[in-house]
N, C-alpha and C positions, 0 to 999 in steps of 0.2 A: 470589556472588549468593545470597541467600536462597532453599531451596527449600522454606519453607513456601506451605501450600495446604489446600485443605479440598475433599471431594467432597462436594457436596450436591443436593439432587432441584430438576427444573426442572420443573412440572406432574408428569402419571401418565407422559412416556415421553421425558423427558429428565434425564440430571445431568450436573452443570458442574463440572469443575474450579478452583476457584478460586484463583488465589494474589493475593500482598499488591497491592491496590490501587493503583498506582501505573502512569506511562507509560516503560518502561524497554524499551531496545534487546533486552539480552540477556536478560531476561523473556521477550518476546516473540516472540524465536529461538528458547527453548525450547517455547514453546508450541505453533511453528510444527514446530519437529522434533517433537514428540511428534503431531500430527496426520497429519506423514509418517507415522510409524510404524504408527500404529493405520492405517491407508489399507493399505499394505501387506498388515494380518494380513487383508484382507479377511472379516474375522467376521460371519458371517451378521446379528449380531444389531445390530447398528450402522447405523443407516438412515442418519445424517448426522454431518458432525462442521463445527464454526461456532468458529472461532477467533477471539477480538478484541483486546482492549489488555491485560486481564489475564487472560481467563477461556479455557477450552475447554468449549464445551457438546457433548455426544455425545446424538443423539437415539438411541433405543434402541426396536427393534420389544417390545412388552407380550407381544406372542403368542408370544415364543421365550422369554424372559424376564421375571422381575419385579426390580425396583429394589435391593433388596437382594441380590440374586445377581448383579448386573450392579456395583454399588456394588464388593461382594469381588472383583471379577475385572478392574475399575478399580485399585483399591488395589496388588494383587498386580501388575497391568503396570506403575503408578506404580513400584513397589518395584522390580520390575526394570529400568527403558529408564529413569526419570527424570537419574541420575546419569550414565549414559553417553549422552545426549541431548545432558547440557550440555557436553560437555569439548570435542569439536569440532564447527563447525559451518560448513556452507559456504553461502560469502559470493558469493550471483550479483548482478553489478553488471548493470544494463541502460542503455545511453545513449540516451537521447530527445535528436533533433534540436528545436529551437525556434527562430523566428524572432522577437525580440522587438522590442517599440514598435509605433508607426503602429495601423495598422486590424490588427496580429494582436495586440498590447497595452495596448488604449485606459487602461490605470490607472499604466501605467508610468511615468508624470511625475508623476502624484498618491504614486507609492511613491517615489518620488524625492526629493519634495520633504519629504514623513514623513519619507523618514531624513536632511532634509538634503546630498545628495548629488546626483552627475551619472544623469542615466540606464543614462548606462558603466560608472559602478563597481555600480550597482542590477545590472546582468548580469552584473557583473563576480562580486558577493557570490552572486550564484542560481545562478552556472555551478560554484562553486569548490571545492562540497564535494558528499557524497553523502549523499541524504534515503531512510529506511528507510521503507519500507512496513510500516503498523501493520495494514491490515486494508483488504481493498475492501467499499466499500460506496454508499448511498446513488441513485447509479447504477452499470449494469453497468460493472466496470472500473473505477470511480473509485476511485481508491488515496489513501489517506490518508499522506500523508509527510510526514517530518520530521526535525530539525526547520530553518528559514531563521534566518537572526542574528536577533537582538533590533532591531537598527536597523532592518531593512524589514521586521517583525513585522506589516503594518497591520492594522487589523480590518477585518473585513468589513465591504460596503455599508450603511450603513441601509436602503437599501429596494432588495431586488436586480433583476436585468437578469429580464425576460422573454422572453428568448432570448438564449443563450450559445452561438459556433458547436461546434462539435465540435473537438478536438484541444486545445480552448484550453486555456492554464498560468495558472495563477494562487496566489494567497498568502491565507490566512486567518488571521492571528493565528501562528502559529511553524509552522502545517502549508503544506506546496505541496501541488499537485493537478492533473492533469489531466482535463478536461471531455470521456469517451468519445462523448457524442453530444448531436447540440442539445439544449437544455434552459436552464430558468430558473435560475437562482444569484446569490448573490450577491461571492462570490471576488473579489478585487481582479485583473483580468487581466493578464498581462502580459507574455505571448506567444503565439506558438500552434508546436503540430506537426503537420507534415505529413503524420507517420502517423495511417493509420487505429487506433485505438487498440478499438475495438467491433466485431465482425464476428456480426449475427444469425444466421450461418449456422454459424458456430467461434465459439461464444458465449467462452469458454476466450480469455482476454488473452495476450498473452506474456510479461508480466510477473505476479507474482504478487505476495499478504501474504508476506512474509519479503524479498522481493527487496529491495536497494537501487537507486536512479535517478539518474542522473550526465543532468546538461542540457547540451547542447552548443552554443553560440550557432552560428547559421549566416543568411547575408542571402539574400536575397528572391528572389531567381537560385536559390538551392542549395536554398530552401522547396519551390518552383516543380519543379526538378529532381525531388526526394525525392518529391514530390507525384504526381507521372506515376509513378514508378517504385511506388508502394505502390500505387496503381490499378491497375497491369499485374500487380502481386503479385508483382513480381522486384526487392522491396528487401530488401536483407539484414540482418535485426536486428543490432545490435552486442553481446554479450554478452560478462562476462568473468566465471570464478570461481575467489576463492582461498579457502583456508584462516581462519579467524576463529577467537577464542575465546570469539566471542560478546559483545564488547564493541566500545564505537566509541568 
């Protein structure tokens, strides 16, 4: 992997890490270890740190420091954590349960028919591999992942839903996503989870940017099931983590 990169100023009290422009796995495992890290040194002067597809922005308090002192002491952490950041990196897989088609799916037969295929093998291709979390955004918790085959790639709505329930799974172009809380979108949907995926009380998801997301098909009995048990808060996440080199 490439580890060029450029520090450069975001306004008077942010600078971003930049490296090469592109949407890569293991790019953006480093980026994600490198924001462990700095989190760790708890350094006074670091108000925030905003990781996304290629960049790390670090907000930075003006009153403890100025830009160029911050920039040298940037460089110098680069110099040291960058290389050993990338060599190992662990791989937490998270499984979301999903009930797909019917009223938790309503685009499932329209992805269907784009790729030419059954609704079965359409779950069959969404359950069968694991999609990286690139970044949350847009709503609390919505996780950007990726990526689905090229065959059920579909693009988004022309004119999106003005209400999306919560939980719901859906496909945009080569990214999947889940929908943490009602809301408008446009996402092709094509199932739903039973977990609560947002909690305003524990804003903090259980899955995170870096994580990967394994979907588990499950029927409307075991939705229903998972459903009760996440409301009483006595469901138990499914996680696993191995070893990676930072490549998929």
């Amino acid at each position: 992997m490439n580890l060029d990169y450029k520090v450069i100023p975001v306004g008077e009290r942010a600078i971003m890490i930049d490296f090469p422009e592109k949407i890569d796995v293991a790019q953006n495992q480093l980026i994600h270890a490198l924001a462990d890290e700095l989190k760790k040194l708890n350094k006074a002067e670091i108000m925030d740190l905003i990781p996304a597809y290629h960049t790390l922005t670090i907000d930075f308090d003006p009153f403890q420091t100025d830009f160029q002192a911050f920039k040298f002491w940037v460089q110098d952490f680069l110099a040291a954590h960058l290389a050993e950041a990338k060599k190992t990196i662990l791989k937490r897989v998270v499984e979301i349960p999903v009930c797909y088609g019917g009223k938790f799916g309503p685009d499932l037969i329209d992805v269907a028919k784009f790729a030419g295929v059954t609704t079965d093998e359409v779950i069959k291709m969404h359950t069968s591999q694991l999609y990286y979390i690139y970044l949350l955004g847009f709503l609390p918790g919505f996780a950007y992942a990726g990526f689905v085959e090229d065959q059920i790639a579909m693009p988004r709505l022309a004119k999106p839903r003005l209400k999306i329930p919560a939980g719901s799974v859906g496909i945009a172009g080569k990214q999947t996503g889940m929908y943490p809380v009602t809301s408008p979108g446009g996402w092709r949907l094509i199932g739903q989870t039973p977990l609560k995926l947002y909690d305003p009380k524990s804003p903090v998801p259980f899955y995170h940017a870096g994580d990967w997301l394994k979907f588990i098909a499950v029927s409307v009995a075991e939705f229903e099931k998972i459903k009760q048990q996440a409301i009483r808060g006595d469901y138990q996440f499914k996680t696993y983590i191995k070893k990676d080199r930072g490549e998929e």
